[in-house]
C-alpha positions as CSV (number, residue, x, y, z in Angstrom):
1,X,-128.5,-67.0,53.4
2,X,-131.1,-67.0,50.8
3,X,-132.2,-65.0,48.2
4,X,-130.8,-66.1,44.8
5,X,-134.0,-67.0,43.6
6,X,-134.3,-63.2,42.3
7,X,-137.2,-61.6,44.8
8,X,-136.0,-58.8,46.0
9,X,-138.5,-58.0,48.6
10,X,-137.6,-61.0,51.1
11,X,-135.9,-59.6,53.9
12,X,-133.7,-62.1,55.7
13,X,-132.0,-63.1,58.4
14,X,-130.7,-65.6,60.8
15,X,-130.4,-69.1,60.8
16,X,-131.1,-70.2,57.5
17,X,-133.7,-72.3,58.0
18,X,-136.7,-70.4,56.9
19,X,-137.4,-67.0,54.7
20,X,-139.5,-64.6,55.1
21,X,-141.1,-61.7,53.1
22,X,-142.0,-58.2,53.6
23,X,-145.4,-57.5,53.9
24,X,-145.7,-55.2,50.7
25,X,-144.2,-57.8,48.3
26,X,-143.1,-57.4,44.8
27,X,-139.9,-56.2,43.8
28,X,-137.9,-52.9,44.3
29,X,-136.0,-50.8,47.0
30,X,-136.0,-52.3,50.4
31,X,-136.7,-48.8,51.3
32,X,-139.5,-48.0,48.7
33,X,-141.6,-50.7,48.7
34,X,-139.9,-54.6,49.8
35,X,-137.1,-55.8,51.7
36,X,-135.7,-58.7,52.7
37,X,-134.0,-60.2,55.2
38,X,-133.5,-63.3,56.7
39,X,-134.3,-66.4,54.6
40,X,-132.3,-68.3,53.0
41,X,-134.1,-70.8,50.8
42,X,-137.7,-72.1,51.3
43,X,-136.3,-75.3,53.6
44,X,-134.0,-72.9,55.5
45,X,-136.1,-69.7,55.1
46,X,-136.5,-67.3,58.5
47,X,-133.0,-66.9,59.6
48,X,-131.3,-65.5,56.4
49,X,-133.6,-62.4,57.8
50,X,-130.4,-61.4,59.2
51,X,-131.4,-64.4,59.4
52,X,-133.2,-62.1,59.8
53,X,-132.9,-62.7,59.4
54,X,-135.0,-60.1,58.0
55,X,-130.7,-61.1,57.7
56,X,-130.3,-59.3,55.2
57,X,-133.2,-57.2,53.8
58,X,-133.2,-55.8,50.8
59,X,-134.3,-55.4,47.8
60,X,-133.2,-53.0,45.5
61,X,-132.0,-52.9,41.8
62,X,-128.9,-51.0,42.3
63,X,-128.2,-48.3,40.4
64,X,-124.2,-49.0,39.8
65,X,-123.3,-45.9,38.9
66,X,-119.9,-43.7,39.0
67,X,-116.8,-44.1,37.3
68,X,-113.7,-46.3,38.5
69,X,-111.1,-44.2,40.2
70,X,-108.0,-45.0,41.9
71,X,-108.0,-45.3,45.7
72,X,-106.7,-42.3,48.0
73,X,-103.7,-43.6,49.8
74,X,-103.7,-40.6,52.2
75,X,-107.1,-41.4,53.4
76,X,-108.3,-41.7,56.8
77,X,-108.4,-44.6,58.0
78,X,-111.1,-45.5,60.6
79,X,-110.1,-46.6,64.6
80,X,-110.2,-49.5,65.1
81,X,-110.8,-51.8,68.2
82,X,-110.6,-55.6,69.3
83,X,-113.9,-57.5,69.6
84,X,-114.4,-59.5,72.9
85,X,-116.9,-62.6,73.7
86,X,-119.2,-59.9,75.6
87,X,-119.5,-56.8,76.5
88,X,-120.9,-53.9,73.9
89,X,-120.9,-55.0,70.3
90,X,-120.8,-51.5,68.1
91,X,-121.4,-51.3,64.5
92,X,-117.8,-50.1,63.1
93,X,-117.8,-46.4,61.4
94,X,-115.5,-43.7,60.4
95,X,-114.8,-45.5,56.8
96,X,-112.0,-44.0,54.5
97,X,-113.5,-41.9,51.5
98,X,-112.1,-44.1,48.9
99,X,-112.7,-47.9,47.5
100,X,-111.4,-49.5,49.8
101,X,-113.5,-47.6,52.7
102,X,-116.7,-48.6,50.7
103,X,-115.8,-52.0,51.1
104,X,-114.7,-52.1,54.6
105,X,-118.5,-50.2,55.0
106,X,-119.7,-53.1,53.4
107,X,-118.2,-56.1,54.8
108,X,-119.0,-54.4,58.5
109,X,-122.8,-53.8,57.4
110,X,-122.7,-57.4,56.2
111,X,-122.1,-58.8,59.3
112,X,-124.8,-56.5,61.7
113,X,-127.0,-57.2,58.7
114,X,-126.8,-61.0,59.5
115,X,-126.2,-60.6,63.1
116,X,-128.6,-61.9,65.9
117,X,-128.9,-58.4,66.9
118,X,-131.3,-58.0,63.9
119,X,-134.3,-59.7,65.5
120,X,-133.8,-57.6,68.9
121,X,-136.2,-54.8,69.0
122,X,-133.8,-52.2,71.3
123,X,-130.3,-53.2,69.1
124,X,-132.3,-53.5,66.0
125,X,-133.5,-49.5,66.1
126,X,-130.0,-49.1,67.0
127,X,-128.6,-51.0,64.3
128,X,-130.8,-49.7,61.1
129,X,-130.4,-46.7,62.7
130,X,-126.8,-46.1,62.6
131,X,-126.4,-47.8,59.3
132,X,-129.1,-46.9,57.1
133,X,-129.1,-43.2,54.8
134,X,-130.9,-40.8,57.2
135,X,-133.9,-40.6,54.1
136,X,-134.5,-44.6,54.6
137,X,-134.5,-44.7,58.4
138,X,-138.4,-44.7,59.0
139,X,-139.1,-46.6,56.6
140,X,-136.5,-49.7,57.4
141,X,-137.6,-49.5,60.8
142,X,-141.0,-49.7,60.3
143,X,-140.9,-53.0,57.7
144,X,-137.9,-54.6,60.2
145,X,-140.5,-54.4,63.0
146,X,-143.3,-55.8,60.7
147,X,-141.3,-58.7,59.4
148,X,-139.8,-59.2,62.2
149,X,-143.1,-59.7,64.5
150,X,-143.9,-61.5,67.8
151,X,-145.5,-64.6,65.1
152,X,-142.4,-65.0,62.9
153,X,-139.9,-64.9,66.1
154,X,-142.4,-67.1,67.6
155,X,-141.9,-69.3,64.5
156,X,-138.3,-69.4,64.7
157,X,-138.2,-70.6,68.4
158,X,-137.5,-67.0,70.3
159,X,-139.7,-64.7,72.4
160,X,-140.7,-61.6,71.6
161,X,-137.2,-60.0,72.5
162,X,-135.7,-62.1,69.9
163,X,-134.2,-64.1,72.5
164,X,-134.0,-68.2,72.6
165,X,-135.6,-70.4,75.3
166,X,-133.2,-71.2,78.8
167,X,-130.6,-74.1,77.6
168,X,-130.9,-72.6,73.8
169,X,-128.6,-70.4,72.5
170,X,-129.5,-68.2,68.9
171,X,-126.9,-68.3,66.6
172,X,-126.5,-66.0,63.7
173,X,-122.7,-65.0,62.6
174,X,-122.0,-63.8,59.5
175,X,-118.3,-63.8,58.1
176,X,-117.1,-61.8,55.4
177,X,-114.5,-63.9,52.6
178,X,-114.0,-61.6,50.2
179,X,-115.1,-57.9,48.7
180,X,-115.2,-55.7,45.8
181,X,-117.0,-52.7,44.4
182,X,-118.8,-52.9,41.0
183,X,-119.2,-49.0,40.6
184,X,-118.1,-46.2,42.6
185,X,-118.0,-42.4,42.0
186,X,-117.3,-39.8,44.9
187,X,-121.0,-39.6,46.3
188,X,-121.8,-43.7,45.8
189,X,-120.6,-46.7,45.6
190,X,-121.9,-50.6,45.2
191,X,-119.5,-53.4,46.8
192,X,-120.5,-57.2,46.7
193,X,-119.6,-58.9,49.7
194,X,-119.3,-62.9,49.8
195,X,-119.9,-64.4,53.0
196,X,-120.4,-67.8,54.8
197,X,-121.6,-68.3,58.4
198,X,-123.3,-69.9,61.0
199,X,-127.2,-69.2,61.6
200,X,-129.8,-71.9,63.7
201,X,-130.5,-72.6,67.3
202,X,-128.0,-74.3,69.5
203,X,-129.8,-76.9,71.9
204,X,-130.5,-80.3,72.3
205,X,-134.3,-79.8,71.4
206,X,-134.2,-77.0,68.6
207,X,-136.2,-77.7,65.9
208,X,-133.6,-75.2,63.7
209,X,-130.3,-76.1,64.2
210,X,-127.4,-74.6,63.1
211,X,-126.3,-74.9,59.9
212,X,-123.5,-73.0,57.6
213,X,-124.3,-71.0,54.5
214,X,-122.5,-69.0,51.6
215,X,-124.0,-66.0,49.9
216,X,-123.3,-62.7,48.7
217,X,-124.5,-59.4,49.8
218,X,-124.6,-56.5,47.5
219,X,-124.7,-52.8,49.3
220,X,-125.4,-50.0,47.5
221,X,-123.9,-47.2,49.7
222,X,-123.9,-43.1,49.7
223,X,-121.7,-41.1,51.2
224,X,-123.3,-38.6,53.8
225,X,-123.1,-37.0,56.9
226,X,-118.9,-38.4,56.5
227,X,-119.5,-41.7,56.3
228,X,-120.6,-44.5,53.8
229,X,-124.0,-45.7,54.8
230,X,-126.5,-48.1,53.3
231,X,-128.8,-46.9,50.9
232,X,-130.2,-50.8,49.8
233,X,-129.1,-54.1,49.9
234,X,-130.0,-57.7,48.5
235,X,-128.7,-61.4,48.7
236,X,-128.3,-64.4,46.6
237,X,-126.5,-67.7,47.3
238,X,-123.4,-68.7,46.4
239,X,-120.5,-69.3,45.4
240,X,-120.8,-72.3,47.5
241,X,-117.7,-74.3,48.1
242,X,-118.1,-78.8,48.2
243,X,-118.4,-79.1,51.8
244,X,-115.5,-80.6,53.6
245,X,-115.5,-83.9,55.7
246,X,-115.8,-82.3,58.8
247,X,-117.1,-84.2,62.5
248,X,-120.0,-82.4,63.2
249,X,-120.3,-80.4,66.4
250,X,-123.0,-80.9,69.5
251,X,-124.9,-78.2,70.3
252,X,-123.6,-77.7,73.4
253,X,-120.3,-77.2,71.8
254,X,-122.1,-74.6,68.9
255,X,-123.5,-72.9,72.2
256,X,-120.0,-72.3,74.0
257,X,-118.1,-71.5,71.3
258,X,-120.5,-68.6,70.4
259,X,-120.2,-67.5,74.1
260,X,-116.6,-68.0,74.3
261,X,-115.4,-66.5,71.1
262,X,-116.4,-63.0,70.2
263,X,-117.5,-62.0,66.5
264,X,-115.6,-59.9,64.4
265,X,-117.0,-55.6,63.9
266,X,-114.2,-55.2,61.1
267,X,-112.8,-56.2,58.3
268,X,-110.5,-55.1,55.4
């Protein structure tokens, strides 16, 4: 996905192949002034916005704050469900009130983050929405929309309801490897989530097709209303494994495989 080159106001998403930038530049909170999300790096930019692409916004020097305490073990555990190829695709909630809930928050937010979703108008209200602090709502939704405007989807290859053209499928999956938090306290918490994925256009005449990436998100998240929710996030590459010697797919195979295999709500 992109960042790493230490703006925090891109917002990025999706595929990886291009980045974009809010339009209040400079760096800060996602929420105050920039955010990012999809871009990845200048040759893959737009899709990291969440890819989005706008995947994954953010912005924002986190304040790691709170002191280190063990982990309830009689916590609540949040429900949780199977995923299937379609069908409704919710945003997981109901974390624990521990460490370990902050970083299943994380990992889950991580994913929708980086989602295709992102660059939908109707899921992408719905999305910010049900992830975002209640005092950062407005705001995302308003720089999301901006960033994520009828030119840059245009850009990117999709219509204005973030869709692809007939015989092109979007791809933008988002898989969390590993997580931890770097500060936590009872009100807040900061987790680092490293993730690869999949993010481009599946079809025989994209001009943006899909390509793997490794990055790691960093969520700063607040406890409120009995949940963990996002407060700010950011992105930067890496670690990046040597890539393996694998036969590369055809995009008709990218396509199916996206349709036929559902992607994953929860984790940890």
């Amino acid at each position: 996905m992109s960042p790493g080159d230490g703006n925090d106001d891109d917002l990025y998403g999706g595929t990886g192949q291009t980045r974009t930038r809010l339009p209040d530049g400079g760096q800060g909170d996602v929420y105050g002034g920039a955010a990012r999300r999809p871009a990845r790096s200048s040759s893959r930019s737009l899709i990291t916005v969440v890819g989005v692409v706008v995947l994954l916004i953010a912005a924002i020097a986190f304040a790691n704050r709170g002191d280190s305490s063990s982990d309830s073990d009689d916590a609540k555990k949040p429900d949780t469900s199977p995923t299937a190829p379609t069908g409704t695709k919710p945003v997981a909630s109901g974390f624990a009130h521990d460490k370990q809930g902050a970083q299943s928050a994380a990992a889950n937010y991580a994913v929708a983050l980086v989602s295709a979703d992102i660059l939908k108008p109707d899921r992408r209200t719905e999305i910010v929405r049900q992830l975002f602090v209640p005092d950062r709502v407005s705001g995302l939704e308003a720089k999301f929309d901006k960033a994520y405007s009828a030119d840059f989807l245009s850009r990117i290859g999709l219509d204005t309801n973030g869709n692809a053209p007939a015989g092109q499928t979007y791809v933008s999956r988002t898989v969390p490897v590993g997580t931890r938090t770097t500060a936590y306290s009872d009100g807040t918490a900061t987790a680092e989530v490293w993730c690869t994925g999949a993010f481009g256009t599946a079809g025989e005449s994209t001009k943006n097709p899909v390509t793997n990436d490794w990055f790691t998100m960093t969520l700063k998240l607040r406890w409120t209303e009995g949940d963990w929710k996002v407060e700010s996030f950011s992105q930067k590459d890496g670690p990046s494994p040597v890539n393996g010697d694998n036969k590369i797919s055809s995009a008709d195979e990218i396509a199916k495989a996206v349709e036929q295999y559902g992607g994953f709500t929860y984790a940890r």
